[in-house]
C-alpha positions as CSV (number, residue, x, y, z in Angstrom):
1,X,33.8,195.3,34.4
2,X,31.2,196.8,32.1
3,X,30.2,199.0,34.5
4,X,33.2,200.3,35.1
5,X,33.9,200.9,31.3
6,X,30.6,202.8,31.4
7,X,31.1,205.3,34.2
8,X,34.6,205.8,32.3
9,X,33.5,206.5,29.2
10,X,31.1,209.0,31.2
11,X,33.6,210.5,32.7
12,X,35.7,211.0,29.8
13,X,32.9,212.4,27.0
14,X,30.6,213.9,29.8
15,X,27.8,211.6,28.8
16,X,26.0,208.6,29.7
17,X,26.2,205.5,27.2
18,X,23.4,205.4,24.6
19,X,22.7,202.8,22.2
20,X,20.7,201.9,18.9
21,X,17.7,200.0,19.9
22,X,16.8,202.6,22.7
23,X,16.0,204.6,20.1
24,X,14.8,202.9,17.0
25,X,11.4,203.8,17.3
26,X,12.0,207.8,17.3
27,X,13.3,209.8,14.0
28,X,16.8,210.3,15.8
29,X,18.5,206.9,15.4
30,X,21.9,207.0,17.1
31,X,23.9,205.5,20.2
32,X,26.1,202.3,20.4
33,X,24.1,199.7,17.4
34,X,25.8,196.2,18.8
35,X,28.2,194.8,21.1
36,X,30.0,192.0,19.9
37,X,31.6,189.1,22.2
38,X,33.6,185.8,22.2
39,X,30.5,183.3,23.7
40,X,32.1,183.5,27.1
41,X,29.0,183.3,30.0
42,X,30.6,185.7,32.7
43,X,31.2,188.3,30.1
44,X,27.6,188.5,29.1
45,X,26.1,188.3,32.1
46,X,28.3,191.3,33.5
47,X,26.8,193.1,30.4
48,X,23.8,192.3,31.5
49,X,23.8,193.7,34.4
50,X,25.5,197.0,33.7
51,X,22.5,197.5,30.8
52,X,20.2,197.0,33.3
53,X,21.4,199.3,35.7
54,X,21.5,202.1,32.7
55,X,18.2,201.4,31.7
56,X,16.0,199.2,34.1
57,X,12.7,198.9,31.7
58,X,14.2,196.0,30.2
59,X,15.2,192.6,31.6
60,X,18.9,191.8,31.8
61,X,18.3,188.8,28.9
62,X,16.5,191.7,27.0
63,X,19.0,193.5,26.5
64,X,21.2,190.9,25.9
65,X,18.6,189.8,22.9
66,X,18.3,193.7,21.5
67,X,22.4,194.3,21.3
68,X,24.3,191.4,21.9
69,X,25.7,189.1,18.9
70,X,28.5,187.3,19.1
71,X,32.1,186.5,17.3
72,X,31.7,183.9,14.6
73,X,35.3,183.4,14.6
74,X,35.1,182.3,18.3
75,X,32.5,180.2,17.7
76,X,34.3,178.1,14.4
77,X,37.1,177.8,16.8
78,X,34.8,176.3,19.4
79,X,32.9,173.9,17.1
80,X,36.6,172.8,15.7
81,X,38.7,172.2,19.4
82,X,35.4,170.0,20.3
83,X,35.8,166.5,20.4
84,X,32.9,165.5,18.4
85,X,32.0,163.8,15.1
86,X,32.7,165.4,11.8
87,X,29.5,165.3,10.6
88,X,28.0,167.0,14.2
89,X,30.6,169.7,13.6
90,X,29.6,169.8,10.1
91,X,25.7,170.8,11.3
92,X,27.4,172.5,13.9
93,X,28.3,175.3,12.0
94,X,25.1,175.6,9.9
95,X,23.6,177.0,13.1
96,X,24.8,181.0,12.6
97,X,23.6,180.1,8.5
98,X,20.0,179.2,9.6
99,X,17.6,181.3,7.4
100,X,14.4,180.5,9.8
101,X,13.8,179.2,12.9
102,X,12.2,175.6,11.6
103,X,16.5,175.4,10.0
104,X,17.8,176.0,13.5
105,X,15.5,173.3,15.2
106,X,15.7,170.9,12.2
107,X,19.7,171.3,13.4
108,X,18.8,170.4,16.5
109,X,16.9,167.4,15.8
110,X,19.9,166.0,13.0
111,X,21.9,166.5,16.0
112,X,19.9,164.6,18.4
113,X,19.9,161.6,16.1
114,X,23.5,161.7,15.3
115,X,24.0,161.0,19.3
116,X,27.4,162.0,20.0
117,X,28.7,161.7,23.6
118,X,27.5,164.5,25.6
119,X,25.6,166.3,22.3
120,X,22.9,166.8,24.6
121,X,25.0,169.3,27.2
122,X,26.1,171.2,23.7
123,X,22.5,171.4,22.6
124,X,21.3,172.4,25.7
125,X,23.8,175.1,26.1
126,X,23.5,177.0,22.5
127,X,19.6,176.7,22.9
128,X,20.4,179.2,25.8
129,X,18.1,182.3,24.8
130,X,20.9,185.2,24.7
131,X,23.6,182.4,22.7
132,X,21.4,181.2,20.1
133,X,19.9,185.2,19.6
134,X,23.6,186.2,19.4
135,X,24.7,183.7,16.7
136,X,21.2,183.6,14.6
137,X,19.4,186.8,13.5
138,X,15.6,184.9,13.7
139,X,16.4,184.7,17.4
140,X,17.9,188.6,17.7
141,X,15.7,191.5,19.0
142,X,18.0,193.0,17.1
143,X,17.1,195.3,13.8
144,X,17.8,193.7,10.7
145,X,19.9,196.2,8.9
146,X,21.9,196.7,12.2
147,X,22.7,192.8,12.0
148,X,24.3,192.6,8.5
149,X,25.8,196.0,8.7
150,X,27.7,195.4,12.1
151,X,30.7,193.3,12.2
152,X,30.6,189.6,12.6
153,X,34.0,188.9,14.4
154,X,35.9,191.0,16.7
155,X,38.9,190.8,14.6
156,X,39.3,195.0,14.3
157,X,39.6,194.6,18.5
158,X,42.4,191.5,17.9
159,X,44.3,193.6,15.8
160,X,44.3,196.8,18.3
161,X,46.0,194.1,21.0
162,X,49.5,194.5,19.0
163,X,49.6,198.2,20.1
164,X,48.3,198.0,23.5
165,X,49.4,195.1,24.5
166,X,53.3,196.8,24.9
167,X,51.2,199.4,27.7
168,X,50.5,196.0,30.0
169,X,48.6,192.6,30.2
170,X,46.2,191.3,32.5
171,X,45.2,194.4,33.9
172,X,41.9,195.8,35.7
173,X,39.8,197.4,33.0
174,X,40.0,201.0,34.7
175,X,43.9,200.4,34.2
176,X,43.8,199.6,30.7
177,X,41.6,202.0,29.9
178,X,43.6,204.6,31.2
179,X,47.1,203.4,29.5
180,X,45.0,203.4,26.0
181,X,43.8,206.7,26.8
182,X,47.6,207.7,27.3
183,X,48.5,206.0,24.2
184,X,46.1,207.3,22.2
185,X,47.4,211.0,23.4
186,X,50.9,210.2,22.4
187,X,49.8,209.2,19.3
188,X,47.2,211.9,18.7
189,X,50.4,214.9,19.7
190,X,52.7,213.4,16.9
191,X,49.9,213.1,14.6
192,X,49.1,217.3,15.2
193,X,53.1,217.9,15.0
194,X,53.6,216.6,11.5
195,X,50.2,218.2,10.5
196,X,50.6,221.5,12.1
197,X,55.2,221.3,12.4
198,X,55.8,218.9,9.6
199,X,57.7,217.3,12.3
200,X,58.2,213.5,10.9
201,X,56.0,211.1,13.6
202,X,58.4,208.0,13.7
203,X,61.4,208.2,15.9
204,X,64.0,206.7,13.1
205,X,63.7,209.7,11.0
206,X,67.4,211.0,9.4
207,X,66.8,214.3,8.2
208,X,68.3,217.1,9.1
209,X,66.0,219.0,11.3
210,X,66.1,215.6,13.3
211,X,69.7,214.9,13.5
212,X,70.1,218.7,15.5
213,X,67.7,217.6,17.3
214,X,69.7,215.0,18.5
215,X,72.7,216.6,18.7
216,X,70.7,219.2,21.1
217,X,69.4,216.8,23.2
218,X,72.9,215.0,23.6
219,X,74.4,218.4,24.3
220,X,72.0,218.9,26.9
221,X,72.4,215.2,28.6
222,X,75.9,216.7,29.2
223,X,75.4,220.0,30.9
224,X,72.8,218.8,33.4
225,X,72.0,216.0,35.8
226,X,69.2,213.8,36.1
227,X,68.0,215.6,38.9
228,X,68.2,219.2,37.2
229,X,66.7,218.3,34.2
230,X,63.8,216.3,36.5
231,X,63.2,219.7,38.2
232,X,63.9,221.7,35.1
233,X,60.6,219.6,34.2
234,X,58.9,219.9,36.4
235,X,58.6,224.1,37.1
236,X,58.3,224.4,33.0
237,X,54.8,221.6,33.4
238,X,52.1,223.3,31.6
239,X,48.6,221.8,32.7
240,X,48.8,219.1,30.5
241,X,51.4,217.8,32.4
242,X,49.9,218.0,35.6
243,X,46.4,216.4,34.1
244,X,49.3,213.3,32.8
245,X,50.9,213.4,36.1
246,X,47.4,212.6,37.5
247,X,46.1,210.2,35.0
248,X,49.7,208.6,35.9
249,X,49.2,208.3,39.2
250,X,45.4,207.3,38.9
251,X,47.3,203.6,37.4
252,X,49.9,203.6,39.7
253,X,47.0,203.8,42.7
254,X,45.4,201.0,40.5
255,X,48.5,198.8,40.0
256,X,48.6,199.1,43.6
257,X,45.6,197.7,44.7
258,X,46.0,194.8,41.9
259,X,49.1,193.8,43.5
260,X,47.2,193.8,47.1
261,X,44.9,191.5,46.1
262,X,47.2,189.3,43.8
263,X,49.1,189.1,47.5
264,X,46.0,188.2,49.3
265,X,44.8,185.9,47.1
266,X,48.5,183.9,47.1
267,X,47.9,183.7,51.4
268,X,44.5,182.6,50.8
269,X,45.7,180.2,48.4
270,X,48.5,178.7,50.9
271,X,46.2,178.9,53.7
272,X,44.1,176.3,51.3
273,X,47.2,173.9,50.6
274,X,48.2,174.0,54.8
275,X,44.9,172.9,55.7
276,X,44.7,170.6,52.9
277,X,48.4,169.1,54.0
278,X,46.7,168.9,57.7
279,X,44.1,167.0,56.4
280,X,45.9,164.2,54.4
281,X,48.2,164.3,57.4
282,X,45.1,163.5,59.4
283,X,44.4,161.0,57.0
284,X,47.6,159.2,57.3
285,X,47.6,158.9,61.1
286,X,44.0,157.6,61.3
287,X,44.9,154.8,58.8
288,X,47.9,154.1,60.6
């Protein structure tokens, strides 16, 4: 996934990815500072992996330890949906609080002694190098003024989800990428035209510039067919149009293919249940 988003983003700016701790040592200080994620293991280790394969002189954990942190807000939602004590959820969330690394392990210990069912598997799991670095800064490769000056939720990428959202859900990230970037277009255009046109941006608008507007566009409706005004739109396309025709059929090629494999993996999926009803069937005969 990240790796796609990366050769994206290079194809779109003409450059590869660049980020912060690459270059903290030299005077020019600039690139990507931190990525920040919801605690989910797949996610991080695809990071990983697309890191590594832009810049191999670092482990994948590395750079998991030198850019990574992750969403506090993800993690108080964790800690409270677990089912145990009050007082372990209570020391629970001291971990991200931790001034030092004797707090975090004095955590650990209060934790051990509390002996909740299963603590140990809970323990065991935000003791995880990359987890703990990404929720404590004493554990973080990361630089210290990058930390408290980078956000410490993804709330700003929540938000965004109201507006893309009505472009599609569940989609491939090369998909979604593309419907933002068509999105973003839209909204950048009527942004220019009330700068440049004073042409109000929201569709609702009353005045009278917009109201012959409508009535030329209804006039038109009238006078031509579908088909006319289709082709009438097509021979008056400017370039634009033909790079939005592309980037248009760019998702439809990808909607494709996601609807391929949503279809293969439905007949791999029955194939499971037949053999699964053969084998009860089996089952029954045997005992019988």
């Amino acid at each position: 996934m990240f790796t796609a988003f990366f050769e994206v983003y290079e194809y779109l700016t003409g450059e590869k990815p660049t980020f912060y701790y690459f270059n903290s040592e030299n005077s020019e200080k600039k690139g990507w500072a931190a990525i920040i994620v919801d605690l989910d293991k797949g996610q991080a280790k695809g990071l990983s992996l697309a890191l590594n394969s832009l810049y191999n002189s670092l482990s994948p954990e590395q750079h998991l330890l030198s850019v990574l942190k992750s969403c506090l807000i993800h993690f108080e939602r964790n800690v409270r949906n677990s089912k145990y004590s009050d007082e372990s959820k209570f020391l629970m969330r001291q971990l991200p609080k931790a001034k030092t690394k004797d707090e975090v392990d004095f955590l650990f210990d209060q934790l051990r002694l509390i002996d909740d069912e299963n603590i140990n598997d809970w323990i065991t799991e935000y003791q995880t190098p990359w987890i703990l670095a990404s929720l404590n800064c004493n554990y973080s490769s990361m630089d210290y003024d990058v930390w408290m000056t980078t956000p410490f939720d993804t709330n700003v990428s929540e938000y965004s989800h109201a507006n893309i959202n009505r472009e599609g859900t569940r989609l491939r990230l090369k998909t979604a990428i593309f419907h933002s970037w068509n999105y973003d277009l839209g909204l950048y255009r009527r942004f220019y035209n009330n700068y440049q046109y004073n042409v109000p941006m929201s569709s609702k608008n009353k005045s009278g510039v917009k109201r012959k507007i409508d009535a030329n566009k209804r006039k038109e409706k009238q006078k031509t067919t579908l088909l006319l005004k289709s082709q009438n739109k097509w021979q008056k396309g400017n370039v634009k149009g033909v790079k939005n025709d592309e980037f248009q059929q760019q998702i439809q090629e990808l909607e494709i293919e996601e609807r391929k494999e949503e279809l293969e993996r439905k007949k791999l999926d029955n194939q499971l249940k037949k053999l699964e009803i053969a084998r009860k069937e089996k089952e029954l005969r045997e005992g019988q």
